[in-house]
C-alpha positions in Angstrom: -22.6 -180.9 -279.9 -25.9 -183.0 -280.5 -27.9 -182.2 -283.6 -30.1 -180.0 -282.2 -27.1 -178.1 -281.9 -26.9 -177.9 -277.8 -23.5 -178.8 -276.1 -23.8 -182.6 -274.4 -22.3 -182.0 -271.0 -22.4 -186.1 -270.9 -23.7 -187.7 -267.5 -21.8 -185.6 -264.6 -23.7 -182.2 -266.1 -27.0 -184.2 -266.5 -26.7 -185.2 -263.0 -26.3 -181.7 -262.3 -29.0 -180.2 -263.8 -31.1 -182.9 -262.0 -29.8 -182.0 -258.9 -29.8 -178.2 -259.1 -31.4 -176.8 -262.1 -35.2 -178.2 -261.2 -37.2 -177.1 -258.4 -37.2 -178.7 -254.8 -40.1 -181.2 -254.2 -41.9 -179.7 -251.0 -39.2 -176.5 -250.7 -41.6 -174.7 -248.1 -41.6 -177.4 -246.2 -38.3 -178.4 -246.0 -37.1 -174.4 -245.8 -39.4 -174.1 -242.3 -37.5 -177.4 -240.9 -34.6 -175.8 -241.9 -35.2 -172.8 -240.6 -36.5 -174.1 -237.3 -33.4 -176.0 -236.6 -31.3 -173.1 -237.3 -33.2 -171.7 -234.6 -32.6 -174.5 -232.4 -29.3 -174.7 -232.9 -29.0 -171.0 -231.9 -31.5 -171.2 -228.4 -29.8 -174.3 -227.3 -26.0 -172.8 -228.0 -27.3 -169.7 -226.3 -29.0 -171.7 -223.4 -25.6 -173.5 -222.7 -23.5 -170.5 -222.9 -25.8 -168.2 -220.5 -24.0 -167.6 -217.4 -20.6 -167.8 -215.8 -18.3 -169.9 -216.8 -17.9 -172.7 -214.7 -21.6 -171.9 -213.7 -23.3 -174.0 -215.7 -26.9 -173.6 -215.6 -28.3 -176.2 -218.4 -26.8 -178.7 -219.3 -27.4 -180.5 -223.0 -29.9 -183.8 -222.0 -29.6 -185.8 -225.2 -26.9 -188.0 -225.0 -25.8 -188.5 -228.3 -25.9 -184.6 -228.5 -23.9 -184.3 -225.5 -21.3 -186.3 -226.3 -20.6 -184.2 -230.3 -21.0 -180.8 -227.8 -18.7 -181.9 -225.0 -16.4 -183.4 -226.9 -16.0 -181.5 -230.2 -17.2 -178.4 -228.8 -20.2 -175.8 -229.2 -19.9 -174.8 -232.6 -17.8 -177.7 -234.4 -19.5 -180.5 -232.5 -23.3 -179.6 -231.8 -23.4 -177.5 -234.9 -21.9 -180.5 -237.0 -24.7 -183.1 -235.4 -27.3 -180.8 -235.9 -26.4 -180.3 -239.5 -26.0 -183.8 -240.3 -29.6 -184.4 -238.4 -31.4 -182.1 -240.5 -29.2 -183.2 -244.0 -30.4 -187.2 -243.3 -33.8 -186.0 -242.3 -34.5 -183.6 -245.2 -32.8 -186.2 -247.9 -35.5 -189.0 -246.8 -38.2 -186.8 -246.9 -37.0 -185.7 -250.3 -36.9 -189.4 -251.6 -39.8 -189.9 -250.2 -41.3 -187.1 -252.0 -40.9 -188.8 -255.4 -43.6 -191.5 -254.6 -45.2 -190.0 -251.8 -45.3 -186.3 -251.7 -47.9 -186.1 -248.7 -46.4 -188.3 -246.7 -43.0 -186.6 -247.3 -44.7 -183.0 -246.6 -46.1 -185.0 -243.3 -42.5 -185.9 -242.2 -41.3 -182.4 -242.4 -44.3 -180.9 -241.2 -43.9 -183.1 -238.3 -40.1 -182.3 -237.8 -40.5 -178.6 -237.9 -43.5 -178.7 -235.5 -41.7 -180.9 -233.0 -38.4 -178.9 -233.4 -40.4 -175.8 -233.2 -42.1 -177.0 -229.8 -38.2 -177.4 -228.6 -37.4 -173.7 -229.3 -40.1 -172.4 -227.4 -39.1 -174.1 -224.3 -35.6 -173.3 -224.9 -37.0 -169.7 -225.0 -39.1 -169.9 -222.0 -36.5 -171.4 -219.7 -33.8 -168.7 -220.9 -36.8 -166.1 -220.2 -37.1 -167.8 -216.7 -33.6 -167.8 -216.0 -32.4 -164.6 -217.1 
């Protein structure tokens, strides 16, 4: 107990508090770029898994995605890289955000629009090819 007379959780509960108790710099942001991926993630596992199988009609284009999706799979592998991708990306904007705010809410703005431009073309080619 201090003297104020609230329990000291010492330096792993301050570090928690820090981490989890105060608000998110820039959480619309970084909830759209989050949200966008998730979207992402499902038009491009729904793109690959259209079809027959054995009939593969699209095929995954970036390399280091094809090489998580081919060889740890759909959901362990592509869902793993894409996760990791948006963890990194959303971490840097978020220490960014404590000396530069707009330049952070630029980042993720950018990300979500540029992820966002990828779901609607996944959209349109499974609309084309349905």
């Amino acid at each position: 107990m201090t003297r104020s007379g609230k329990r000291d959780t010492g330096p792993i509960g301050r570090l928690w508090h820090l981490l989890f108790r105060q608000q998110l710099p820039l959480e619309h942001e970084t909830a759209m770029f989050v949200l966008v991926n998730v979207l992402d993630f499902f038009a491009t596992w729904r793109l690959l898994t259209h079809g027959q199988p054995g009939d593969r009609v699209f095929v995954e284009s970036n390399p280091i995605a094809r090489y998580f999706l081919y060889g740890w799979g759909p959901v362990k592998g592509m869902l793993m890289f894409k996760l990791a991708l948006v963890l990194i990306v959303c971490g840097i904007a978020q220490i960014i955000a404590i000396w530069k705010p707009e330049t952070a809410s630029r980042l993720l703005n950018f990300g979500t629009l540029a992820v966002g431009a990828v779901v609607v073309y996944s959209v349109t080619l499974f609309v084309r090819h349905m």
